[in-house]
C-alpha positions as CSV (number, residue, x, y, z in Angstrom):
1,X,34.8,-53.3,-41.3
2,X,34.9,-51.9,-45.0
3,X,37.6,-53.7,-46.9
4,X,41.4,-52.2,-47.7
5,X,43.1,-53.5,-50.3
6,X,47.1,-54.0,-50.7
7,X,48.7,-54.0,-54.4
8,X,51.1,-56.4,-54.8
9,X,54.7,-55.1,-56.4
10,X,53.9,-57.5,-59.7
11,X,50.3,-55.5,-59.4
12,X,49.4,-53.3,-63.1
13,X,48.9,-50.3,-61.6
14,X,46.0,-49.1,-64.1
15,X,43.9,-51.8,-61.9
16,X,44.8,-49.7,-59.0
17,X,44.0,-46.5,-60.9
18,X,41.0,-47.5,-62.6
19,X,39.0,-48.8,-58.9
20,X,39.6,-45.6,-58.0
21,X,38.7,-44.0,-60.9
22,X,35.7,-46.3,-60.2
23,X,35.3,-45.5,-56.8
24,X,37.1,-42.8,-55.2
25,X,35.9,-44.0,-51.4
26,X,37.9,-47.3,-51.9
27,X,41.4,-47.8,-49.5
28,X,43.8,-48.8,-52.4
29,X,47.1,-48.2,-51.7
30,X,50.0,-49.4,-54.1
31,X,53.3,-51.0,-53.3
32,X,55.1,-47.6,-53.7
33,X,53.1,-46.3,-51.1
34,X,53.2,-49.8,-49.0
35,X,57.0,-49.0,-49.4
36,X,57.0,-53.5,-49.9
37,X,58.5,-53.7,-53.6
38,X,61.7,-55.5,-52.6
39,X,59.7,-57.6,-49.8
40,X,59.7,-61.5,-50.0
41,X,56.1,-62.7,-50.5
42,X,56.2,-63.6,-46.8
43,X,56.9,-60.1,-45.7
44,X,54.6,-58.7,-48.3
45,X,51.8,-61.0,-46.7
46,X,52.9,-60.2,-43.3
47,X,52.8,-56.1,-44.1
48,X,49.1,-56.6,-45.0
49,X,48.3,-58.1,-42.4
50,X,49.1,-55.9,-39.6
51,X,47.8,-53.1,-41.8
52,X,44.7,-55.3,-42.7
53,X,44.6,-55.4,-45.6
54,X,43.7,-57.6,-48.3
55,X,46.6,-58.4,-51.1
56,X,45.7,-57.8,-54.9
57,X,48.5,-59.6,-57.3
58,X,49.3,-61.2,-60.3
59,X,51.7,-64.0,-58.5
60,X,49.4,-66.9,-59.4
61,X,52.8,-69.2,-59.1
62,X,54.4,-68.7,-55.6
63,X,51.9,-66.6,-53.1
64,X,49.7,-69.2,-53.1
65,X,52.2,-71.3,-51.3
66,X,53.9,-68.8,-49.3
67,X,50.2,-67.8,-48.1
68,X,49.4,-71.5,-47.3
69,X,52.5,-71.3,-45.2
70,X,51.4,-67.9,-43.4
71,X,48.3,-68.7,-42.1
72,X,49.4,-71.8,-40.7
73,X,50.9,-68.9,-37.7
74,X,49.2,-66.0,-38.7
75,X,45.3,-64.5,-39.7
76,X,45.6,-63.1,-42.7
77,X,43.1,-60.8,-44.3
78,X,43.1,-62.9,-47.6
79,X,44.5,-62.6,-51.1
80,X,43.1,-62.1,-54.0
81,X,45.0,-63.4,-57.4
82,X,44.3,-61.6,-60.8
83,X,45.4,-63.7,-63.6
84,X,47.4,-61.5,-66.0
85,X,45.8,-62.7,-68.7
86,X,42.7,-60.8,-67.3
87,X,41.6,-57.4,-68.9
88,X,42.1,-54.1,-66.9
89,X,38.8,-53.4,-66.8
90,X,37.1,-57.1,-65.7
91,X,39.9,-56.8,-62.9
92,X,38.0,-53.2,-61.7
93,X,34.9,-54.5,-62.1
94,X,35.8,-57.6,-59.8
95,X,37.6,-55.5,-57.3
96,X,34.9,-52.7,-56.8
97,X,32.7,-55.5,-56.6
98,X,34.1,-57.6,-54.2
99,X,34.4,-54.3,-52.2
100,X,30.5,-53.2,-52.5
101,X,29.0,-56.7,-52.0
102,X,31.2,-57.7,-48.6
103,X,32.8,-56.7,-45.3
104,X,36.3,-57.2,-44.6
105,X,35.9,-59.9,-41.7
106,X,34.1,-62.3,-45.1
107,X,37.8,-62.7,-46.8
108,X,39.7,-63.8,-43.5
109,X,42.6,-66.5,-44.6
110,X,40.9,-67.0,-47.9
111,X,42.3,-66.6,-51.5
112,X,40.6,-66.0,-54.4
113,X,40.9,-65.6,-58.0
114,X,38.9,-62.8,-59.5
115,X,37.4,-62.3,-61.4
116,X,34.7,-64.8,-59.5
């Protein structure tokens, strides 16, 4: 299955708008849309989840915990952490990437930081 991909509320939407700028056929839907801004990071991962999806943020200081925690019960379609201190564009390039070069089943319970 093609991967989705979940902004996270602390997510720079110009990341979101410039992978689709990128490439229009990517499934990239923001937090507005997600309706998950005032969401714990536990119901943030659990949203993504049943919509399978895989979670884009910033959060480099508590998801990785609260997803260590969640997939102790649940699968998780993975998470992948942007630093903030990583340009817009490397960010796009990482994400369109990461969506090209691999199917959604490859990121199951895994978090990365991207760029790679």
């Amino acid at each position: 299955m093609k991967i989705r991909f979940q902004a996270d509320a602390d997510l720079n939407v110009e990341i979101v708008v410039g992978v689709l700028r990128r490439e229009p056929g990517i499934d990239f839907q923001t937090a507005v849309e997600a309706d998950i801004r005032r969401l714990t990071d536990a119901e943030v991962l659990t949203r993504a989840a049943q919509d399978q999806r895989i979670l884009v943020t910033h959060d480099r200081r508590t998801m990785p915990r609260h997803f260590a925690e969640f997939i102790r019960c649940h699968r998780s379609p993975g998470v992948c952490i942007i630093a903030q201190s990583v340009s817009i564009r490397a960010a796009i390039e990482a994400l369109v990437l990461v969506w090209s070069a691999s199917e959604s089943e490859e990121w199951c319970n895994l978090i990365i930081e991207l760029p790679l």
